[in-house]
C-alpha positions in Angstrom: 31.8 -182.1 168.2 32.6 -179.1 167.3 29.6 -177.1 169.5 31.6 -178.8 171.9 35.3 -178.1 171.4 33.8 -174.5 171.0 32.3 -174.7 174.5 35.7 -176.0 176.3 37.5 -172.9 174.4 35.1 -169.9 175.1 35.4 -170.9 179.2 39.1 -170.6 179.1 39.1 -167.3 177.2 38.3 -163.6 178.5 37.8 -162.6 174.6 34.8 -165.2 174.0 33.7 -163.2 170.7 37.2 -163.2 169.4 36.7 -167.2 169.6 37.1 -168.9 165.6 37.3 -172.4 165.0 36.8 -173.7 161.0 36.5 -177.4 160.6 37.7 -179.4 157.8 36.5 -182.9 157.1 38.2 -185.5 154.8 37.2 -188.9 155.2 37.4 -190.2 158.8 39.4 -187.3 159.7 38.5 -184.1 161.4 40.6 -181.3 161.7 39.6 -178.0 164.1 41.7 -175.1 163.3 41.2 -173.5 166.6 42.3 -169.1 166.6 41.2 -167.2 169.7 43.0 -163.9 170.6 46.7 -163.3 171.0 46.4 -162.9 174.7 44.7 -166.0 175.2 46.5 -168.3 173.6 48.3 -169.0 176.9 45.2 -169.6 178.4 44.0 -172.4 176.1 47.9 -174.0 175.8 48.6 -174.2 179.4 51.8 -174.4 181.2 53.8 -176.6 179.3 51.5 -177.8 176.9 48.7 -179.1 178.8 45.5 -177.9 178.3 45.8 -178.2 175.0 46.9 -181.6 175.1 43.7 -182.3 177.7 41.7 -180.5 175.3 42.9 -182.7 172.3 42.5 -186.1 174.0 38.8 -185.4 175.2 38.3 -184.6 171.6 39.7 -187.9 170.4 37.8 -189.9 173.0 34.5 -188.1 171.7 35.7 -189.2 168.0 36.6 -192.2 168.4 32.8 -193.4 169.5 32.3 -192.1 166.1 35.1 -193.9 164.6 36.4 -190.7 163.4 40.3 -189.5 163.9 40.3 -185.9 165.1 43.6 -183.0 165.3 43.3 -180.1 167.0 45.3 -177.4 165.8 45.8 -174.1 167.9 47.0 -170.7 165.7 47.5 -167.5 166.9 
């Protein structure tokens, strides 16, 4: 999962190297802590939100064939 959360990010980004995401695992939850470059961060948001709201419910659809719970978390 998280090859590919990293593969949506580094397309959205011009700073692919800058590009960290940790995971943390605890029980049936999932947690990406997602930090790209200060410039970028509008980039993987969106206007209003949405990216990053596209980007959290493909995630959950890819979890929840795993019966997993996953939360995306974007920092800058």
């Amino acid at each position: 999962m998280k090859e590919i959360l990293e593969t949506l990010i580094k397309n959205l980004v011009e700073n692919k190297d800058e590009v960290t995401i940790n995971e943390k695992e605890e029980g049936k939850t999932i947690v990406f802590e997602v930090k790209v470059k200060e410039s970028d961060i509008g980039k993987v948001i969106g206007k209003q939100g949405r990216i990053a709201k596209s980007i959290r419910t493909l995630m959950k659809s890819i979890a929840g064939k795993e019966h997993k719970r996953v939360i995306v978390e974007f920092l800058d």
